[in-house]
PLY file of the C-alpha trace (Angstrom):
ply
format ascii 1.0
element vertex 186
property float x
property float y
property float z
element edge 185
property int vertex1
property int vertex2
end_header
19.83 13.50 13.68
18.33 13.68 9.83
19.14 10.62 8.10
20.23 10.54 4.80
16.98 8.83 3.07
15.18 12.32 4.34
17.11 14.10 1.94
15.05 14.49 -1.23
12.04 15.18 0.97
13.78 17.82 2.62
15.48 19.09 -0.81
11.22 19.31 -1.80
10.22 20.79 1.01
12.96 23.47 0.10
12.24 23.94 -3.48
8.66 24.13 -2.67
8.48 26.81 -0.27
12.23 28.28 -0.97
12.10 29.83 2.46
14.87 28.04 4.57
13.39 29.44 8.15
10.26 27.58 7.19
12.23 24.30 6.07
13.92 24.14 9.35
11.30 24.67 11.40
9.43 21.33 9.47
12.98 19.24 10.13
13.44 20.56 13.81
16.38 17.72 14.12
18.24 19.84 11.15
20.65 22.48 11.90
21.39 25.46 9.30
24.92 23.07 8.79
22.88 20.49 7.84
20.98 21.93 5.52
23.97 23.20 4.08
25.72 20.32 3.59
22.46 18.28 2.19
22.14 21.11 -0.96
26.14 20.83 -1.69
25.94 16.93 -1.50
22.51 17.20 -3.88
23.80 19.38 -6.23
27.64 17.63 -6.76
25.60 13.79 -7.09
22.37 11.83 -7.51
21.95 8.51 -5.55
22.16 6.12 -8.41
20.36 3.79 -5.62
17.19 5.45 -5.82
17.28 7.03 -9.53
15.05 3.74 -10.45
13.64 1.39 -7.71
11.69 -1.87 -7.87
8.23 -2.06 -6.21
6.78 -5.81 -5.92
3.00 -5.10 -4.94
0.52 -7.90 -4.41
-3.00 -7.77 -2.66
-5.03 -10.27 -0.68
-8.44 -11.54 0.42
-9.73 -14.54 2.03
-13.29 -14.72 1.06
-13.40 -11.67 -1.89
-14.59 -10.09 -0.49
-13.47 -11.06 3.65
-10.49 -10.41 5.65
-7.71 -8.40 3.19
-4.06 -7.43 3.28
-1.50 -5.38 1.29
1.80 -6.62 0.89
4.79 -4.52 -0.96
8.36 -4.78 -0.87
11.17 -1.94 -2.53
14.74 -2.84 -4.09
17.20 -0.24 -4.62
19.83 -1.87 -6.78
20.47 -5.61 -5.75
19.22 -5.17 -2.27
15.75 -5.45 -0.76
15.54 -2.26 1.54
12.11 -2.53 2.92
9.61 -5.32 2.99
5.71 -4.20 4.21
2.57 -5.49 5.17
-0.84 -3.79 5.95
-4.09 -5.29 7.15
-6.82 -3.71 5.17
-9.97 -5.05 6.56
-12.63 -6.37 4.84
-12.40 -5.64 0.99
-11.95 -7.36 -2.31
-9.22 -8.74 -3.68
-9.06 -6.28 -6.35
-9.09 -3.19 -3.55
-6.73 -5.26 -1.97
-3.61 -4.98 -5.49
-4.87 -0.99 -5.74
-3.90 -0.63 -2.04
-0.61 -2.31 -2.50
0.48 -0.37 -5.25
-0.83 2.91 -3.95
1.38 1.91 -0.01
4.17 0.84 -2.36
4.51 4.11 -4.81
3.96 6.06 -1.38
6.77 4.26 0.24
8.94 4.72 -2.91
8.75 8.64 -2.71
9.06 9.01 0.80
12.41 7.15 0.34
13.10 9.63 -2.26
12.85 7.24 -5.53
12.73 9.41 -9.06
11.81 6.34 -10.78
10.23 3.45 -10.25
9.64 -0.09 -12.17
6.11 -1.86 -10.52
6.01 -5.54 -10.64
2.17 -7.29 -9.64
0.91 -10.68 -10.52
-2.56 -9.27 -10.49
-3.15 -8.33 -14.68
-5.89 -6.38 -14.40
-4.34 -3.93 -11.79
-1.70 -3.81 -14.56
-3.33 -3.20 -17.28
-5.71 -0.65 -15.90
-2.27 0.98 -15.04
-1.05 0.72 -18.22
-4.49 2.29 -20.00
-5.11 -1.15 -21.80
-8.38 -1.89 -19.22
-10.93 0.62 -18.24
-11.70 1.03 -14.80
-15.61 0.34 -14.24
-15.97 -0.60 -10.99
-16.47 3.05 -8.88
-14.81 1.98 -6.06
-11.82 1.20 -7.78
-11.76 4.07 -9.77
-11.39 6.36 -6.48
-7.92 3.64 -6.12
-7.10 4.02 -9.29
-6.99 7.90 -9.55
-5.14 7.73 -5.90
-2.52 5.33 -7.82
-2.22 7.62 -10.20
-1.81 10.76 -8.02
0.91 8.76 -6.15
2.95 8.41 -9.66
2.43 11.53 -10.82
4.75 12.19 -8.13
7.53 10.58 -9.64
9.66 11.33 -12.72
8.61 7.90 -14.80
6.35 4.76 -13.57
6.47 1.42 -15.51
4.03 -1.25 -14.58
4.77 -5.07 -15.11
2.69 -8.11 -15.11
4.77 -11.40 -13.53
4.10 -15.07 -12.94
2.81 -15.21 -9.58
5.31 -17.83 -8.45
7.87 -14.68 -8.61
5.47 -12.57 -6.27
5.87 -15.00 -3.29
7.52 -12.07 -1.27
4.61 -9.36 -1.78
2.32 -12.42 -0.90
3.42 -13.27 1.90
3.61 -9.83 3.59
-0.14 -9.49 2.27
-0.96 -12.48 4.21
1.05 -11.83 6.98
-0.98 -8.85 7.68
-4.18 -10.50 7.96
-2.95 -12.97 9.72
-1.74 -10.57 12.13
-4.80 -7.83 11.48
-1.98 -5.17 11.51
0.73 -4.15 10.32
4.48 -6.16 9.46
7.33 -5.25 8.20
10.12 -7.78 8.15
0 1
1 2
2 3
3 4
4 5
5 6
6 7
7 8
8 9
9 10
10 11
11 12
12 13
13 14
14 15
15 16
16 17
17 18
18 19
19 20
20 21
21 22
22 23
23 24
24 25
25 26
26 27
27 28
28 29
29 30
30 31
31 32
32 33
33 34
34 35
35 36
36 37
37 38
38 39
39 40
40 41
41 42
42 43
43 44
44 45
45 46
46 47
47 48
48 49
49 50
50 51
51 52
52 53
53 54
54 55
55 56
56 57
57 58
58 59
59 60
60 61
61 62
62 63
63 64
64 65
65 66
66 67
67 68
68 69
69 70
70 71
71 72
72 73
73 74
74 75
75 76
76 77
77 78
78 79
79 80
80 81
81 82
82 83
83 84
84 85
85 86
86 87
87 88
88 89
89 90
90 91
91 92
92 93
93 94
94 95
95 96
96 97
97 98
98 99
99 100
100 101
101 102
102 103
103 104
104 105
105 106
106 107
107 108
108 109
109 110
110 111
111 112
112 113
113 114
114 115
115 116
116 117
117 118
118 119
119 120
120 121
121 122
122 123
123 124
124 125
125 126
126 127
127 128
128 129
129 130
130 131
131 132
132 133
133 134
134 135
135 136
136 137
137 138
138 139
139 140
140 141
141 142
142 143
143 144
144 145
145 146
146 147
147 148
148 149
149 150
150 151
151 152
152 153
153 154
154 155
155 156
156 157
157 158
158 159
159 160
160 161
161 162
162 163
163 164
164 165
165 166
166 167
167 168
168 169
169 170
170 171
171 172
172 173
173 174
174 175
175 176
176 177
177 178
178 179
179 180
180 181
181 182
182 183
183 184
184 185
């Protein structure tokens, strides 16, 4: 059974290859009905849910550079709807907020978000966002144009600098997943 959160990656898929045989045969679980039904729904209403998300994104690393996490978590209106850790490896600290925000925009469109608002503790990662830094440093340059690649996939992208006291969340998943040297998701 599709689930509902597929839809604007199915409506994509559609639009991108406007051949419905081909669109049905990448969403085997999808009956002609289905499809259907999904472009009626999409073109009577927009899910006000995901027209703007949240993204919290924060990056770890115990030694900078030594044992690293990324740790992101998405709100759709007043709820949390996924909360994500990923063990990175060894890298800096600095790697470590790139690969946060790049998991985080990722798991923003695959939810099918049109708009999101970033949130990070970590001002450089910000402000290189924002244009206000250069990037120097070639490694995360290579991040940086994957970051951007990510939100060029998205109608609008707004980047925030908070206190780090109200990042605890993103943190915690980052150090969860080294902790763990995998993956969480809570």
């Amino acid at each position: 059974m599709w689930k509902k959160a597929d839809r604007s990656r199915i409506l994509r898929d559609l639009a991108d290859s406007l051949d419905v045989d081909r669109t049905l045969a990448r969403h085997p679980e999808m009956t002609p009905q289905d499809l259907s039904r999904i472009l009626r729904e999409s073109a009577d209403m927009v899910d006000p849910l995901l027209e703007e998300i949240v993204v919290m994104v924060d990056g770890a690393a115990r030694g900078n550079p030594g044992p690293a996490g990324a740790g992101f978590l998405i709100r759709a209106g007043r709820e949390t709807t996924l909360r994500r850790g990923e063990y990175l490896g060894e890298a800096t600290n600095n790697v470590a907020e790139y690969n946060a925000l790049i998991l985080g925009l990722e798991a923003a469109i695959d939810m099918g978000a049109i708009q999101a608002r970033v949130y990070s503790d970590s001002e450089l990662l910000i402000k290189q966002m924002n244009g206000e830094y250069r990037v120097k440093n070639p490694r995360l340059r290579e991040l940086f144009a994957l970051a951007q690649k990510a939100a060029g996939q998205l109608k609008k992208v707004s980047y925030s600098h908070i206190p780090r006291e109200k990042n605890r969340e993103a943190d915690r998943l980052a150090n969860m997943a080294i902790d763990a040297k995998g993956p969480v998701s809570l």
